[in-house]
N, C-alpha and C positions, 0 to 999 in steps of 0.2 A: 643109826639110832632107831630107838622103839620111835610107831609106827599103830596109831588106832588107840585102844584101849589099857594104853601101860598104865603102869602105876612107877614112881621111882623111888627107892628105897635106899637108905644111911644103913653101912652098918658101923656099930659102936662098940667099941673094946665096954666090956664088962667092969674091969677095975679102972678105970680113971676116965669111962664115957668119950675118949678122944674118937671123934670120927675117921673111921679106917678106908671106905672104900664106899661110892657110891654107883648103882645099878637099877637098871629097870626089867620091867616084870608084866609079863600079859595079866590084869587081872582076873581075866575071865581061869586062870589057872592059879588062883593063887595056893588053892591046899597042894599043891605036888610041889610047891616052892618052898626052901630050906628056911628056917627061921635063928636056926645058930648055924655057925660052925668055926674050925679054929683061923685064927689068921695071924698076922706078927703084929704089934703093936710096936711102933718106932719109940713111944713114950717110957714104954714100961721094959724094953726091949727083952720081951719071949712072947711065946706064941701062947695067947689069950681063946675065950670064947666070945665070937664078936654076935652080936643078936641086931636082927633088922628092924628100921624104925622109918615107918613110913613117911614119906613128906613130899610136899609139892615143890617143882622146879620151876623155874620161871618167875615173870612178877606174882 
């Protein structure tokens, strides 16, 4: 598991906002880090453009 300075970030399918895949991220890097990309949505079943949406873990 991230270790220091992460941040954790949601990514969300674009058409129906269903949370797809959760990950973390050194902040101190965060412009080299991807902001879309495609993935599969189980919901809408085809491969969407999912966009990250930052948020805290934990209490």
């Amino acid at each position: 598991m991230a270790h220091g300075k992460s941040q954790f970030a949601v990514w969300r399918c674009t058409k129906c906002n269903t949370p797809l895949k959760t990950t973390s991220y050194n902040k101190n890097h965060n412009d080299t880090i991807a902001k879309e990309m495609k993935m599969f949505c189980k919901k809408c079943r085809e491969q969407v453009v999912a966009k990250r949406k930052d948020a805290k873990k934990g209490n």
